[in-house]
N, C-alpha and C positions, 0 to 999 in steps of 0.2 A: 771245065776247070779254070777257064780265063776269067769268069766273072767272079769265080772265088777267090781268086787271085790281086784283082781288080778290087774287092772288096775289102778284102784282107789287109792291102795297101791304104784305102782310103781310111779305114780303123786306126790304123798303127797312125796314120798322118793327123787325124782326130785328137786322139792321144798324145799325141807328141804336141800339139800346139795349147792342149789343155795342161800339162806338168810347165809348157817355159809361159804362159801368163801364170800359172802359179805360184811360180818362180819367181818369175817379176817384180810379181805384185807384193811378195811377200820380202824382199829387199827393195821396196819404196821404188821400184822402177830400173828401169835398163839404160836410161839415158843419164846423161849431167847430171852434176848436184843441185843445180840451178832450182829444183822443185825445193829444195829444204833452206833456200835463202829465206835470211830473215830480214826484217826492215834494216834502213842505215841510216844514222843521223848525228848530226853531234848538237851538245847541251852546255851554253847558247850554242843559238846562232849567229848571235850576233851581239855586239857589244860598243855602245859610242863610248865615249872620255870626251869630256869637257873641260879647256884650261881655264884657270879660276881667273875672277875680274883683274884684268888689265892684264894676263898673259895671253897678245894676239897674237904672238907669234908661238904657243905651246912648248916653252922651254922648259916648264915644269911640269910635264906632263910625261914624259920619258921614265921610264921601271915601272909601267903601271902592269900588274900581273891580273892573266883571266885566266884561272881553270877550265879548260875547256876536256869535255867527256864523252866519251864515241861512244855509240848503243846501235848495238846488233850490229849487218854487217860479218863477216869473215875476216881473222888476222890473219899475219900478220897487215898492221894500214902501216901506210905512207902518208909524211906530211911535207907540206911543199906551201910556202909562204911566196906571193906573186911580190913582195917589195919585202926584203931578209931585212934589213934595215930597217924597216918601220914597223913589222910585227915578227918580233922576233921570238922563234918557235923552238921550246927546247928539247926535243925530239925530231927524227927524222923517221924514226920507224917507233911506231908502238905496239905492247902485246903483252900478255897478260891477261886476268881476271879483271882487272880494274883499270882499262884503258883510258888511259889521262896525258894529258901534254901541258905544259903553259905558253900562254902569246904573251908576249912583252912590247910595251909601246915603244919604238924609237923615242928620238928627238925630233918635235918641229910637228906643225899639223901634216892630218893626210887625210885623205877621199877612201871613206872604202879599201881598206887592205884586203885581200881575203889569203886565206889559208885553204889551199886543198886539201882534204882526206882523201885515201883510195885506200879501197879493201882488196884483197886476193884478188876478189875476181873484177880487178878493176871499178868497181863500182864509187860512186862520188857522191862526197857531201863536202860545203861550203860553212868555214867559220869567216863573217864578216866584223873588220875592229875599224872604227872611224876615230878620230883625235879633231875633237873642233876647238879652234880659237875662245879662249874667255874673251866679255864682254869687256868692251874699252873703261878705261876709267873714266867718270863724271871730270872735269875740271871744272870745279866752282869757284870762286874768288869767297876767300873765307877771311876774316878779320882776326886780328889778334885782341884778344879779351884780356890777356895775361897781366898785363898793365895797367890795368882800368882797376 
C-alpha cells in the first residue's frame, strides 16, 4: 500500500505542476510586466537652432518651440529639463493617447540641453536642444553711390 501511496502522490504532484504552467502561460506569465514592455523613444531626438547672421550672442533665438512625442514606453512619463532656463519644457508629467510636451529655447547660446523622459518603470530616453551662435557679420567698407 506504500508504493500506491507514493504513486498516487507523485500523480497528484504531476498534475498540479501541469494546471499552474497552464495557468501561467495562459496569463502571459507569473512574473513582472517587464515581458510586455514596449520600445521607448522620443521624436526627435534631437534638435539644433541656429542664430541668424550677426546674432553671436543668440539673443534672437529664445521662444523657439519643438514638439517633441514619446512612443511606447509605459505612462504615466516624467519630464526633467537638465538647464529649466535654456529648454524650457511645458510639462512635467505627460499621459494620454497622444503624449506630447513642447521645449522652448531660453535666451543666449547653449551646448547640448537635454530633457530627460522617464516611464513608470523608470525607463529613459533623451530629447537633446543646442542653440548655436549666427555667423558674424562681413564688415566691408562700402561706398556711397547715392551722389554720384
Amino acid at each position: 500500500m506504500r508504493t500506491d501511496t507514493m504513486a498516487y502522490r507523485q500523480n497528484i504532484f504531476k498534475i498540479l505542476c501541469i494546471a499552474s504552467t497552464i495557468a501561467l502561460s495562459s496569463c502571459g506569465g507569473g512574473g513582472d510586466v517587464a515581458a510586455g514592455l514596449t520600445g521607448f523613444s522620443v521624436v526627435p531626438d534631437e534638435v539644433k537652432w541656429a542664430g541668424a547672421k550677426g546674432d553671436t550672442l543668440c539673443q534672437r533665438t529664445a521662444g523657439g518651440e519643438t514638439v517633441v512625442t514619446i512612443v511606447g514606453g509605459t505612462p504615466p512619463y516624467r519630464v526633467v529639463s537638465s538647464f529649466p532656463d535654456g529648454a524650457i519644457v511645458s510639462k512635467t508629467e505627460v499621459t494620454g493617447k497622444n503624449p506630447t510636451f513642447t521645449v522652448t529655447t531660453g535666451p543666449g547660446c547653449m551646448e547640448s540641453v537635454t530633457v530627460l523622459v522617464l516611464d513608470y518603470h523608470s525607463r529613459s530616453v533623451t530629447f537633446s536642444q543646442t542653440v548655436e551662435a549666427g555667423d558674424e557679420l562681413d564688415l566691408l567698407t562700402t561706398t556711397d553711390t547715392s551722389s554720384q
